[in-house]
C-alpha positions in Angstrom: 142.7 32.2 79.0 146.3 32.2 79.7 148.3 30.6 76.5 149.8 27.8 77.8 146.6 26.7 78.8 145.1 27.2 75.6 148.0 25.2 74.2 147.5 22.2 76.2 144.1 22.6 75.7 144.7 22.3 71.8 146.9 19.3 71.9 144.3 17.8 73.9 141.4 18.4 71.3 143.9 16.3 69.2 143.9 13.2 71.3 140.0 13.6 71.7 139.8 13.9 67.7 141.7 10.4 67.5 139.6 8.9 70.6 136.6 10.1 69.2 136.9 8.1 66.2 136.5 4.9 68.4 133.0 6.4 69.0 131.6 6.1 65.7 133.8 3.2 64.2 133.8 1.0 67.1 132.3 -2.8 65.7 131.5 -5.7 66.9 134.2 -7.9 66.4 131.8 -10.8 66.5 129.8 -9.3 64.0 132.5 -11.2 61.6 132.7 -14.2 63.3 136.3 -13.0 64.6 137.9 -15.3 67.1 140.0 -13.1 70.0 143.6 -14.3 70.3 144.2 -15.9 73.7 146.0 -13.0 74.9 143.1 -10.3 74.2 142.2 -8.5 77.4 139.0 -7.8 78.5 137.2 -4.7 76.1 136.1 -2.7 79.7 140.4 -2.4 79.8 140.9 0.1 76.5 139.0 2.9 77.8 140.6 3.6 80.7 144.0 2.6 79.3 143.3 5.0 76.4 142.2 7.6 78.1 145.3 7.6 80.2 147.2 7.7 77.5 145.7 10.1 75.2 146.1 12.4 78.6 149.9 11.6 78.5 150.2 12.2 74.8 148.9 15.7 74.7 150.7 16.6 77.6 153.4 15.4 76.0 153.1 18.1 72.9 152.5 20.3 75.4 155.9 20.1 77.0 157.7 19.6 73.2 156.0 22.8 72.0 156.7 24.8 75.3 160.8 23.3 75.6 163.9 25.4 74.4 164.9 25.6 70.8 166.4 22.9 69.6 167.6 21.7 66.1 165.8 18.8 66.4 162.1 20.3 67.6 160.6 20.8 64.4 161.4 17.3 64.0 159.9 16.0 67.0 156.7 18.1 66.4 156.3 16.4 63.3 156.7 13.1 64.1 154.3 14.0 67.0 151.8 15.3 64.5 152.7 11.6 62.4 151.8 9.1 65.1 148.1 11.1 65.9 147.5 10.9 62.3 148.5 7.1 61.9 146.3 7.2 65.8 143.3 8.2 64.4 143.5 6.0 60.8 144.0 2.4 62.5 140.5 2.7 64.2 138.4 3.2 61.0 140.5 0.6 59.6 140.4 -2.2 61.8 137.1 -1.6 63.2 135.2 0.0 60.6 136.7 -1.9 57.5 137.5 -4.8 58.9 140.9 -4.9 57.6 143.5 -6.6 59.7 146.1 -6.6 57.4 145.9 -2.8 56.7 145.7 -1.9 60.2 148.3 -4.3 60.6 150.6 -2.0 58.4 149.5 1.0 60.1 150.0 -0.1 63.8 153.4 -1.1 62.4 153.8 2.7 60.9 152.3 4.3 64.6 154.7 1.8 66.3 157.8 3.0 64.4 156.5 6.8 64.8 156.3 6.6 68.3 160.1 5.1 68.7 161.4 7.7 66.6 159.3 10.5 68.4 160.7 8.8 71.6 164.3 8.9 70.9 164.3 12.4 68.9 162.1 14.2 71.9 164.8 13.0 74.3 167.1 15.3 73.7 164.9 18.1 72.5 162.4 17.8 75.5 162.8 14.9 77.9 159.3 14.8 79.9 158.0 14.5 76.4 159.4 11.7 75.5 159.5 9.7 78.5 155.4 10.3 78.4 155.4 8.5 75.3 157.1 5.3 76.6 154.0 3.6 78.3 152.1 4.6 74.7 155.1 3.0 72.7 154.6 -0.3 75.2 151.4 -0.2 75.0 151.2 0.0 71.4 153.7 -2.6 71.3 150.8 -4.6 72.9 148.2 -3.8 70.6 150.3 -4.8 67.3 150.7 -8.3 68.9 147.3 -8.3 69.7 146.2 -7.2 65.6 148.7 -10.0 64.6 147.1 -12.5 67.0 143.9 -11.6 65.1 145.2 -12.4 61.5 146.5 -15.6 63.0 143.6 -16.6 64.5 141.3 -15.4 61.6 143.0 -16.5 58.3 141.4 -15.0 55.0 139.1 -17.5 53.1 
């Protein structure tokens, strides 16, 4: 298999390790007498959205790994590597502990990963980061929508 196949294919398996934790942590929000914020979209919407963007996001490494050297790349590769790893910890968190308020403070952590992976990748690799922008908005959506939950669900 040619490389640069194999590479993207790689930074795929990365955004399927993260997605794939949605499979096995994935709760019933109801199960804890949660009440959805206002604003919460419908649940049939995260799948397609997040596969979309897991699709952008690998895509994305691909391009930063294949672009010219660049002071900044290693960088960029790391805080690519970051925002996956905060990626994958929010679901087990939020849906399989039940903890708003620590996947409050990671969604905050993904949310400041993905800016700074957005505005170091620019100069390093542009397609990169400009794949990341509907990601950063959309995670910009989801950490309103975790906050909406701890308003709308205080602690006893």
């Amino acid at each position: 298999m040619p490389r640069r196949i194999m590479t993207w294919i790689l930074f795929f398996a990365c955004t399927v390790v993260a997605g794939g934790s949605g499979y096995w942590f994935l709760g019933d929000l109801d199960a804890n007498g949660w009440t959805a914020p206002g604003f919460a979209p419908p649940s049939w919407l995260f799948g397609p959205v997040w596969s979309v963007l897991y699709l952008m996001i690998a895509t994305s490494g691909y391009f930063l790994i294949h672009a010219r050297q660049h002071e900044l790349k290693g960088v960029a590769v790391g805080l690519w590597a970051l925002q996956m790893c905060l990626n994958t910890l929010w679901t087990p968190v939020f849906f399989g502990a039940f903890d708003l308020w620590g996947a409050f403070y990671i969604i905050v952590a993904l949310w400041l990963a993905i800016g700074a992976f957005i505005v170091v990748s620019f100069g390093v690799e542009r397609k990169a980061s400009l794949l990341f922008v509907p990601y950063w908005a959309w995670v910009s959506f989801a950490t309103a929508l975790n906050f909406g939950y701890i308003l709308s669900n205080p602690a006893p």
